[in-house]
Structures are given as C-alpha cells and as structure tokens.
Residue, then its C-alpha position, 0 to 999 in steps of 0.5 A: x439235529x439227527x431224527x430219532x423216530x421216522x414215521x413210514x406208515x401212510x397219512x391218514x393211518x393215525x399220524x396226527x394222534x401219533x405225532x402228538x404223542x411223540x411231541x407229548x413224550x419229548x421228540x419234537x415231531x414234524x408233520x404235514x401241519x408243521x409244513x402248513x403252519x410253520x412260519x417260514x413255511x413258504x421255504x418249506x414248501x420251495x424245499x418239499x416242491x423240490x424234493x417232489x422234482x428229484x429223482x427217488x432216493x436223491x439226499x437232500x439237507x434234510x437240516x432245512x426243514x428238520x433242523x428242530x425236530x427229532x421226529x418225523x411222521x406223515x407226509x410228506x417225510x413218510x414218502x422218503x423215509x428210506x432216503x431218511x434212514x439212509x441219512x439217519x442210520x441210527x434212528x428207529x422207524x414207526x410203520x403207523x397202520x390204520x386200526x380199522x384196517x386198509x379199507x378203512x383207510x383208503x376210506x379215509x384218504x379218499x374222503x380227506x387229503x385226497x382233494x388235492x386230486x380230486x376237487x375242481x375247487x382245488x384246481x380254480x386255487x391252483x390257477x389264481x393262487x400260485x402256493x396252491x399250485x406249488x403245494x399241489x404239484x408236490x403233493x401229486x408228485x411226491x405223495x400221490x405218484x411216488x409214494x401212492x404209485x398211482x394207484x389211488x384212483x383204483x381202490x383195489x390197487x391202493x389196498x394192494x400198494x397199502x399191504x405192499x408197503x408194509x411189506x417192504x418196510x419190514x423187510x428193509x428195517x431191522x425188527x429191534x428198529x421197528x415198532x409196528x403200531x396203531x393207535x388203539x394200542x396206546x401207549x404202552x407199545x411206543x413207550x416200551x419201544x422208544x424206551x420213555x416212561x409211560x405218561x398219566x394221561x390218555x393217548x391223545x385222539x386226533x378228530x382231524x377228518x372234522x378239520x379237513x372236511x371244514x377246510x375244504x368246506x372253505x376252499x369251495x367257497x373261495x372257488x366259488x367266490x373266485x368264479x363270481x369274481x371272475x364272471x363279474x369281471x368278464x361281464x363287465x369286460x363285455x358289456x365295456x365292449x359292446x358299450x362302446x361299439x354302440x358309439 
C-alpha cells in the first residue's frame, strides 16, 4: 500500500496530535508508538536498525514496515522522508512545526526523547538489555546524527538545523504537495489540503511530555534496580572468595 501523507517535520513539533488526526480522518498513520507498540515490533526495530546502518538516500521495501498504513509521521520515517517521496511520487508531504516556535522545541526534545543520548540510566539498559541497545544505536544514528546532524548538543546549531530544515523541505516539495502546518491551526488547513470533510469534533490534543517523563521515570528505577542487582552479586561474589581463601 503506497503512503498518501509523509510527515517531514521533526519529532516533538505535534506529531502525536498529528497522527491521531490523520488516523481520526481515514489515513492509517505510522508513528514511533507503532514502532514500540506494534506486535511484531522486534522486526520493526531489525528493519529501522538496518536503515540507521545504510548510507542516506539507499531504498528499502518500505512495505515491511508500511505495509497497513497510508500515512507516515514522526520518527523515524521523517528522517527519510526524501527517500519516502522518492518512492512515493504521488504522496503529499506534512512539514509539521512547533506552534511555540524553534526554542520551544528544541525545549521539548531536550526534556523528552533526547534521553536516549542523554541519560546514563538509558545506557545501564543498553548494556543488559540488547533491544535497548539495537533501539539506541538506531535512534542516535538515524535520528539524532543523520537527521539532527549532531547538532543537539548545542542549542544554537540545532535552531539553526531546525530553521534549515524547513527550508530544505520547501525547496525540494512542490508547493500544491506541501501543507505547512502546526497543530494550533486545527483542522481546517489539513482538511482543505488532504481534500477530507472536516470532523464534529475537536482537534485531538497529545499531553505526551507527561507520558515520556513517566517513562523515563521508570527506566530510572530499573537502572537503578539493575545496579543493586548487580552490586549484590558482586558483593556476594567477593565475600564467596574471601570466604573461601579463610579455609
């Protein structure tokens, strides 16, 4: 099934407020929960890890991880949604921006999904739990050097990059393909451009920063749970030795 929507803008620029939207008016949209979520979700890591480990711009089935879904946003599909259009020549593209503007995103990937860089109780995972260690080595190479650049580390740079971005995609999408949005514009904008009746309800609002400060709320304790395990065992392991040197 061909992609309809591909979503360029960055994580953490209303894509989860987005991709209940697209899923709300009929495009069955693929999203980074779909990658954590989805039940064969450890062939949807093997497929992402190995995108992260080719060079830009190299094809891959796509069907794979696409295969029910029409629509496509956040990462890590905005990471290669040049190598999507190239492969979906007929889709429209969604540059998704932050309604509070660059700092207030930069804010927000910082305080959020950036604690895959970040966080040394990220890393204890990564040592004792290898999907921790396939998902981080995908998200620092695809996300957070090919797509970031690098740049997240400075706060300067990544504005600059963020503002670099959206320049690029202007230039590369046709303007009657694009739809520069932000979720504080509602549905009126979406709706017009992806030619769908405007639903009764409200726009559906995403309190996702609560969700990822709980999460890693919890892959600290489990850290720390993982360093007493470990300290107990080493204890043991010297008190065995000295244990048994006495006799």
């Amino acid at each position: 099934m061909p992609l309809k929507i591909i979503g360029a803008g960055f994580g953490r620029t209303g894509t989860t407020s987005l991709y209940m939207a697209l899923n709300q008016l009929g495009f069955p949209c693929y999203h980074m929960f779909e990658l954590a979520q989805n039940k064969a979700n450890r062939s949807h890591l093997d497929f992402w890890y190995k995108v992260a480990n080719t060079p830009a711009g190299t094809q891959h089935d796509w069907e794979m991880v696409f295969a029910n879904y029409t629509a496509a946003v956040d990462n890590p599909a905005c990471c290669v949604w040049q190598e999507l259009l190239a492969s979906n020549s007929d889709a429209k593209v969604i540059l998704s921006l932050h309604p509070k503007g660059p700092e207030a995103w930069y804010e927000s990937t910082i305080e959020t999904i950036y604690f895959t860089e970040t966080k040394w109780q990220f890393r204890v995972l990564k040592i004792v739990t290898p999907v921790a260690r396939k998902l981080g080595d995908m998200l620092s190479k695809l996300v957070w050097q090919r797509s970031h650049q690098g740049t997240m580390k400075d706060r300067t740079q990544a504005i600059a990059h963020y503002e670099q971005h959206i320049e690029k995609v202007k230039s590369t999408v046709a303007s009657d393909r694009l739809l520069i949005f932000s979720v504080d514009q509602s549905w009126g904008p979406l709706c017009r451009f992806l030619d769908v009746a405007v639903p009764a309800g409200e726009f559906p609002t995403a309190n996702d920063r609560a969700f990822f400060k709980k999460n890693i709320t919890m892959m600290s304790l489990a850290a720390y749970g993982i360093l007493v395990i470990a300290a107990l065992a080493m204890g043991g392991a010297l008190y065995g030795a000295t244990h048994l040197k006495l006799f």
